[in-house]
Jmol script that loads the backbone (N, CA, C; Angstrom):
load data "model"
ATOM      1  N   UNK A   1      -0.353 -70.634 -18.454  1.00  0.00           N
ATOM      2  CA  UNK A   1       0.671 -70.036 -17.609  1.00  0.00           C
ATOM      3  C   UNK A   1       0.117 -69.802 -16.208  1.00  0.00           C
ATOM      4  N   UNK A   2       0.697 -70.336 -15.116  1.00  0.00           N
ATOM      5  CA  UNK A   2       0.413 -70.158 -13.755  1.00  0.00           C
ATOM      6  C   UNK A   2       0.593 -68.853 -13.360  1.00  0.00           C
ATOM      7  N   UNK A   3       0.277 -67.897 -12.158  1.00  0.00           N
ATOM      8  CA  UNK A   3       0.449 -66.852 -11.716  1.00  0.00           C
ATOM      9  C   UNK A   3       1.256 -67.195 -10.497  1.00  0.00           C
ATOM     10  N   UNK A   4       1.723 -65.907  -9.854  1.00  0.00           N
ATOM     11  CA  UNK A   4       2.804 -65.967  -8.944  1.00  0.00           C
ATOM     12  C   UNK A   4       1.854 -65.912  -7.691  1.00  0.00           C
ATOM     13  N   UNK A   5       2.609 -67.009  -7.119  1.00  0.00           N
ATOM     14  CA  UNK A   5       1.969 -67.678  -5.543  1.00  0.00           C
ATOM     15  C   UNK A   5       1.788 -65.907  -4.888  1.00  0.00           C
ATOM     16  N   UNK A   6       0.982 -65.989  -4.182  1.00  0.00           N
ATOM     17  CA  UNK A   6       0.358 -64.876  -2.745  1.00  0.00           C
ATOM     18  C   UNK A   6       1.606 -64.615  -1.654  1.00  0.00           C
ATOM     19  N   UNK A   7       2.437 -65.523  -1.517  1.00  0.00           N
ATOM     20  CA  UNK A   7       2.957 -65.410  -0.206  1.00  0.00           C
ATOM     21  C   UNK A   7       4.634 -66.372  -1.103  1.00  0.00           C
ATOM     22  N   UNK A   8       5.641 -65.048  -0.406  1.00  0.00           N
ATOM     23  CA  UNK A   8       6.937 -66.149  -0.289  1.00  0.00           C
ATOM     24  C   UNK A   8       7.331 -66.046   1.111  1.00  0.00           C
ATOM     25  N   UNK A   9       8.723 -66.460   0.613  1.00  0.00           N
ATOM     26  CA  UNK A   9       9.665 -67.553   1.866  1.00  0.00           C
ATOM     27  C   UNK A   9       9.536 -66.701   2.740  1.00  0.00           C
ATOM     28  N   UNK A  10       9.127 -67.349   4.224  1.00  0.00           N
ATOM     29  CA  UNK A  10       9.054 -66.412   5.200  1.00  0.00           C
ATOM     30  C   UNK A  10       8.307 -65.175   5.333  1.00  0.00           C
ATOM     31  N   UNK A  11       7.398 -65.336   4.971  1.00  0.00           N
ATOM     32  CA  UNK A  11       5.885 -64.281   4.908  1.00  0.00           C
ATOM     33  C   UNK A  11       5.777 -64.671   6.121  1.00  0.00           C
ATOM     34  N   UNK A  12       5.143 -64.022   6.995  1.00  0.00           N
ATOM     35  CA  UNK A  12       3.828 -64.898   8.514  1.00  0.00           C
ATOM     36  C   UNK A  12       2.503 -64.461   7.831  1.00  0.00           C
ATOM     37  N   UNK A  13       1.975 -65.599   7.895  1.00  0.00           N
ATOM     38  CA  UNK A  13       0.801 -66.377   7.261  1.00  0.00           C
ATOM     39  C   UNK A  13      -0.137 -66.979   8.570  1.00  0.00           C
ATOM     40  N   UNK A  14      -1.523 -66.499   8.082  1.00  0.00           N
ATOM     41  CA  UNK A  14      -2.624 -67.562   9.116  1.00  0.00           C
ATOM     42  C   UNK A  14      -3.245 -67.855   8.303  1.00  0.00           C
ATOM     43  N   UNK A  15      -3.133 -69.503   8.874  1.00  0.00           N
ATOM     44  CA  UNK A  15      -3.561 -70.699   8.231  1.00  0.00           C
ATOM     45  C   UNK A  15      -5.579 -70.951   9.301  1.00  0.00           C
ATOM     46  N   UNK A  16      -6.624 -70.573   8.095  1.00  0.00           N
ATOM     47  CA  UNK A  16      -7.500 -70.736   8.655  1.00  0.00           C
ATOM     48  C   UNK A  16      -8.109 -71.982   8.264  1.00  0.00           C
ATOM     49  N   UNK A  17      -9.378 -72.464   9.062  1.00  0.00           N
ATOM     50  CA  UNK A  17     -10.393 -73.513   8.426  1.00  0.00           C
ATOM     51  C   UNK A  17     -10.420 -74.552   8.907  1.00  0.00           C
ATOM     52  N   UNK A  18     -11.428 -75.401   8.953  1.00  0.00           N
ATOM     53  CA  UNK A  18     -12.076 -76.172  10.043  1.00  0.00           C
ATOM     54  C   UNK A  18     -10.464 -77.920   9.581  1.00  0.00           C
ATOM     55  N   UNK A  19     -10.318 -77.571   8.270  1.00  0.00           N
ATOM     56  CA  UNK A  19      -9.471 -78.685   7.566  1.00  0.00           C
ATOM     57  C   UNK A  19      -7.972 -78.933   8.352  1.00  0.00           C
ATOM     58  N   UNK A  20      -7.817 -77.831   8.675  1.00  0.00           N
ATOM     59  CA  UNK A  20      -6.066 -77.348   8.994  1.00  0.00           C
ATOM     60  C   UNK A  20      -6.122 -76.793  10.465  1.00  0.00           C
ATOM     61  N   UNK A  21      -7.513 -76.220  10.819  1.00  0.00           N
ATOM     62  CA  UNK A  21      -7.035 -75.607  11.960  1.00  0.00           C
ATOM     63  C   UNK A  21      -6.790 -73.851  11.871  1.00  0.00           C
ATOM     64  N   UNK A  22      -7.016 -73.212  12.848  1.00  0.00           N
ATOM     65  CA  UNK A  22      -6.303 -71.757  12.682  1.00  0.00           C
ATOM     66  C   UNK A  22      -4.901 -71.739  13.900  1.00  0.00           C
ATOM     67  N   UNK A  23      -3.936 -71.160  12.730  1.00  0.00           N
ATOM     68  CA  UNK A  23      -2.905 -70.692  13.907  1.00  0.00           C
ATOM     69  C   UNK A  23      -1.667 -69.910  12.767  1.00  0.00           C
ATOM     70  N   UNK A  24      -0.665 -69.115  13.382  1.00  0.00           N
ATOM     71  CA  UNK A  24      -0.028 -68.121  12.597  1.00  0.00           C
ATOM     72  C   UNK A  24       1.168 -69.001  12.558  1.00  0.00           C
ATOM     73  N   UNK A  25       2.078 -68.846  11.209  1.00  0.00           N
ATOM     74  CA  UNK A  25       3.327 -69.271  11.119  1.00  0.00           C
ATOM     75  C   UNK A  25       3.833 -68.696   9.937  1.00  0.00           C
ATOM     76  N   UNK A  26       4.672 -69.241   9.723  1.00  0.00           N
ATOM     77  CA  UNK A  26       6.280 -68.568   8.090  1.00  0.00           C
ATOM     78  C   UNK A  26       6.065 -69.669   7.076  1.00  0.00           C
ATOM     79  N   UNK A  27       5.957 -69.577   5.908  1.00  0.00           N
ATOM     80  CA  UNK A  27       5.609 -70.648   4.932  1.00  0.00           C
ATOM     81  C   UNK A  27       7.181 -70.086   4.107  1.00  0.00           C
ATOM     82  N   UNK A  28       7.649 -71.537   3.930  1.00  0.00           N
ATOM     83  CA  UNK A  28       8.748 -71.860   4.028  1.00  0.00           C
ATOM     84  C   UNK A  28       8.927 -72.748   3.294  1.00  0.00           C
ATOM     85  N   UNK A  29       8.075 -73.158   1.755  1.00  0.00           N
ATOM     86  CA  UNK A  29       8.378 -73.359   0.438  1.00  0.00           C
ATOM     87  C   UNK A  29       7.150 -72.970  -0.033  1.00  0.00           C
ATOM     88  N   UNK A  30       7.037 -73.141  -1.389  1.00  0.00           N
ATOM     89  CA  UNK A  30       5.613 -72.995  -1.993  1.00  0.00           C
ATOM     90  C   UNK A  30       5.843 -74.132  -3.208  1.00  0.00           C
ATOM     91  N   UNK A  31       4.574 -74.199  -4.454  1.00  0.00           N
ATOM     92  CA  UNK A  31       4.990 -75.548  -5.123  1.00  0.00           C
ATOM     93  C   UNK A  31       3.289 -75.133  -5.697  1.00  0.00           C
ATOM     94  N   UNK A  32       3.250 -75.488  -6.989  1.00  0.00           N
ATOM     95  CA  UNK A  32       2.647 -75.214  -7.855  1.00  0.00           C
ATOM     96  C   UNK A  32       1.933 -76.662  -8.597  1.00  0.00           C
ATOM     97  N   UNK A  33       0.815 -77.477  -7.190  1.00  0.00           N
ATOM     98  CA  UNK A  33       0.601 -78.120  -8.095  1.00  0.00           C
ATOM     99  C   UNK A  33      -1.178 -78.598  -7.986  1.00  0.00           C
ATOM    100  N   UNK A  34      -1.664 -79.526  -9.179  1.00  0.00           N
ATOM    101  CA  UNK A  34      -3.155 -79.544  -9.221  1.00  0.00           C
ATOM    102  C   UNK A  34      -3.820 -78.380  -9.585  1.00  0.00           C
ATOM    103  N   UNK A  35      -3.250 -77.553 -10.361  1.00  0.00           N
ATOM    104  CA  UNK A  35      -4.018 -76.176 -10.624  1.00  0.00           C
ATOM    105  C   UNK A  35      -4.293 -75.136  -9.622  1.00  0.00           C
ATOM    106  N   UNK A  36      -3.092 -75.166  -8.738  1.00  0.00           N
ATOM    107  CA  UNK A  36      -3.582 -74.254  -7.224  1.00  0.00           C
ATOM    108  C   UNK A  36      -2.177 -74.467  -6.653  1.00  0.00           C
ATOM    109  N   UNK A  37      -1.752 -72.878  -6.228  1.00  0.00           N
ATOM    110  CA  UNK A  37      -0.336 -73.002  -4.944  1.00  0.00           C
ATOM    111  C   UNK A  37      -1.015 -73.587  -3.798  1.00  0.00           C
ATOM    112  N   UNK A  38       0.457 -74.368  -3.140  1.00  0.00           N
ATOM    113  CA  UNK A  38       0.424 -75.057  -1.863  1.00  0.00           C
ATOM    114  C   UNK A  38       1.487 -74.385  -0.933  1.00  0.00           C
ATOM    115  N   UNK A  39       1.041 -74.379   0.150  1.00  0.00           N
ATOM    116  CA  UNK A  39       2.667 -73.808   0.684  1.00  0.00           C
ATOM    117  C   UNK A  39       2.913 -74.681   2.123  1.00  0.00           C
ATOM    118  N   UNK A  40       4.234 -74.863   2.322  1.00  0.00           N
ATOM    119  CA  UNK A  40       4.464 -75.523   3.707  1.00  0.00           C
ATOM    120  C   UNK A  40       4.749 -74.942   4.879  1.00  0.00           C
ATOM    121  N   UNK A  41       4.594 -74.940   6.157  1.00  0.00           N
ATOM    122  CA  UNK A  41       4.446 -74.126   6.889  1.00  0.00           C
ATOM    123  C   UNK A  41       5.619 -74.133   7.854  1.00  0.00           C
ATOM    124  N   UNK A  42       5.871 -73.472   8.635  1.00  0.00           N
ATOM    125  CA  UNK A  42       6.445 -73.398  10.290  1.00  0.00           C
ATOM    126  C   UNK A  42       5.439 -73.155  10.860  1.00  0.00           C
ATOM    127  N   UNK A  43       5.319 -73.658  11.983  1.00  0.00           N
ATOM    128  CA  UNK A  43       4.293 -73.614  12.954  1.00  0.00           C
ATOM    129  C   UNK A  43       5.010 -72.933  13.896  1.00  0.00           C
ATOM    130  N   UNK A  44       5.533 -72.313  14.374  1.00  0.00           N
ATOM    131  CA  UNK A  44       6.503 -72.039  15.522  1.00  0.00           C
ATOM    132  C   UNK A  44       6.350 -70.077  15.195  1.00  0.00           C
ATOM    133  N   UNK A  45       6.392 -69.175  15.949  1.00  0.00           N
ATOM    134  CA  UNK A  45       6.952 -68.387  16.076  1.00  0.00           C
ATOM    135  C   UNK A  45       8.086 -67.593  15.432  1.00  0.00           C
ATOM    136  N   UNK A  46       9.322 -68.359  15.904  1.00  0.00           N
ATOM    137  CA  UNK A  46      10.414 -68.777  14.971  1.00  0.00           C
ATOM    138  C   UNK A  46      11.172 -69.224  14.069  1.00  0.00           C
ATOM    139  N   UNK A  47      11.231 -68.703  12.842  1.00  0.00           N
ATOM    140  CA  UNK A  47      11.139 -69.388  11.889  1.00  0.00           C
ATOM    141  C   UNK A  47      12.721 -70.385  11.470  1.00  0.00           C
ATOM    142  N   UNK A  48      13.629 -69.802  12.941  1.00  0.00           N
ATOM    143  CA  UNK A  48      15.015 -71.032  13.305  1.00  0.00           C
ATOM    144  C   UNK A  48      14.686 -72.717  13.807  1.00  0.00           C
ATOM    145  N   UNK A  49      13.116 -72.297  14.139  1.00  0.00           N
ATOM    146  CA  UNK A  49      12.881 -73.992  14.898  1.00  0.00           C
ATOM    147  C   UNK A  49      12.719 -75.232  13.752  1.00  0.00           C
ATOM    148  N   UNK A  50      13.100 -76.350  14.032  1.00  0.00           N
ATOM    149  CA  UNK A  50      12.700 -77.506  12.791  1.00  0.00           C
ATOM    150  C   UNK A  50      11.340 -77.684  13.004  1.00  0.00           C
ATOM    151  N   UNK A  51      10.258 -77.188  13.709  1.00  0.00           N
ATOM    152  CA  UNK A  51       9.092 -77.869  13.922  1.00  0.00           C
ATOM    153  C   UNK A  51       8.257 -77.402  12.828  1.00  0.00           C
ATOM    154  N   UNK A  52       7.525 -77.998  12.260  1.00  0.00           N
ATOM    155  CA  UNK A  52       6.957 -77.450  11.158  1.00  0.00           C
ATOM    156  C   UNK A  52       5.402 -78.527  10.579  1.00  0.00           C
ATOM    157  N   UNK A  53       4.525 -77.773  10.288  1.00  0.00           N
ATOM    158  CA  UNK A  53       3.592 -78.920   9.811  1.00  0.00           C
ATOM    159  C   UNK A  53       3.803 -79.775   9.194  1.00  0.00           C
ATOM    160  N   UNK A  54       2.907 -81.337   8.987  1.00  0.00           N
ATOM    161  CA  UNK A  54       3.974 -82.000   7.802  1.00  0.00           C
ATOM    162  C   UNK A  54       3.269 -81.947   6.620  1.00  0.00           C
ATOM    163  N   UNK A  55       2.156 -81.127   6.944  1.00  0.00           N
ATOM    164  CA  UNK A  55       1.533 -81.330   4.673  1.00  0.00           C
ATOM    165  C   UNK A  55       1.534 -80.240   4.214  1.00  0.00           C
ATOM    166  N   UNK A  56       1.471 -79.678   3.294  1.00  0.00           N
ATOM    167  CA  UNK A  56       1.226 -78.441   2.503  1.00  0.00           C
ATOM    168  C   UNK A  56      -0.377 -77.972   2.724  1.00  0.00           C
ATOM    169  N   UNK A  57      -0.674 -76.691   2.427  1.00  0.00           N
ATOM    170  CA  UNK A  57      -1.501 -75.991   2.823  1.00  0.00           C
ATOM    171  C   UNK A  57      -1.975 -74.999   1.695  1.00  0.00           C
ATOM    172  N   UNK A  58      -2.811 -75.430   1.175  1.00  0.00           N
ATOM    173  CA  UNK A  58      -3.396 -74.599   0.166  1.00  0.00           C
ATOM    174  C   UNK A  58      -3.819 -73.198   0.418  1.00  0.00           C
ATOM    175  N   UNK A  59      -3.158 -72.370  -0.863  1.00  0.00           N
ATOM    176  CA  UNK A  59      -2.941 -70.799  -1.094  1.00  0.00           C
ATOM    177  C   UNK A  59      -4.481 -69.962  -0.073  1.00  0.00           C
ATOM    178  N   UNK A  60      -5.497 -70.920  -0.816  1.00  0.00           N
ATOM    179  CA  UNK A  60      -6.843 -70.474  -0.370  1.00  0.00           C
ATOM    180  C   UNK A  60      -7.071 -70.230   0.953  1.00  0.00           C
ATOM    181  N   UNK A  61      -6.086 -70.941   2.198  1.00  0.00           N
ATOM    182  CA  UNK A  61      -6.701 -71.611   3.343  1.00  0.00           C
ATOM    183  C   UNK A  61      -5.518 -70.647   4.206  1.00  0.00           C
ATOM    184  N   UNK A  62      -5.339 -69.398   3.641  1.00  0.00           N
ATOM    185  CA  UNK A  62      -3.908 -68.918   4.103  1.00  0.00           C
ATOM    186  C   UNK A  62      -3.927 -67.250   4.234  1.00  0.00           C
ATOM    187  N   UNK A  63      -3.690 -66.348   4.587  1.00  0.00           N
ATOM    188  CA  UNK A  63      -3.703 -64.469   5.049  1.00  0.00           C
ATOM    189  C   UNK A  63      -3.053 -64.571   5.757  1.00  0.00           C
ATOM    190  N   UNK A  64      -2.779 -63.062   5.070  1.00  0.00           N
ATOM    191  CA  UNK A  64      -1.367 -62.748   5.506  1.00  0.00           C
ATOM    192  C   UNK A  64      -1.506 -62.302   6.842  1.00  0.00           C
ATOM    193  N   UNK A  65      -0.557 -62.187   7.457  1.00  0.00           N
ATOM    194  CA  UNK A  65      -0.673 -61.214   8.807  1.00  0.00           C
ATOM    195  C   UNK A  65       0.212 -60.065   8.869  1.00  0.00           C
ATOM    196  N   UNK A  66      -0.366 -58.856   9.305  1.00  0.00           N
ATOM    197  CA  UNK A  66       0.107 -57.990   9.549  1.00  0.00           C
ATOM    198  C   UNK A  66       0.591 -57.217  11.037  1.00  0.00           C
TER     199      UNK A  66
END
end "model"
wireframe off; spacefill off
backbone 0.3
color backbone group
């Protein structure tokens, strides 16, 4: 049985690490796969803009912001 992902829809999330880059955005699905959550991001501020990263981003590589 999987556990419940760290972060839902529209959390603001920073995405750290030399792989992805650091920068803050809204993760804006999540998806449960390879033995590890992934989540997809907004890159924007705004979480109305279409701009958005295009790969998923592992749970690990992700804090929250407060």
């Amino acid at each position: 049985m999987k556990e419940d992902p760290c972060f839902s829809e529209l959390n603001k999330v920073r995405v750290t690490g030399e792989e992805f880059g650091d920068f803050d955005g809204y993760e804006i699905a999540s998806m449960f796969k390879d033995e590890r959550w992934i989540h997809k991001m907004f890159i924007s501020e705004d979480p109305r803009t279409p701009e958005t990263l295009a790969n998923w981003i592992p749970e690990e590589f992700l804090e929250r912001v407060r």
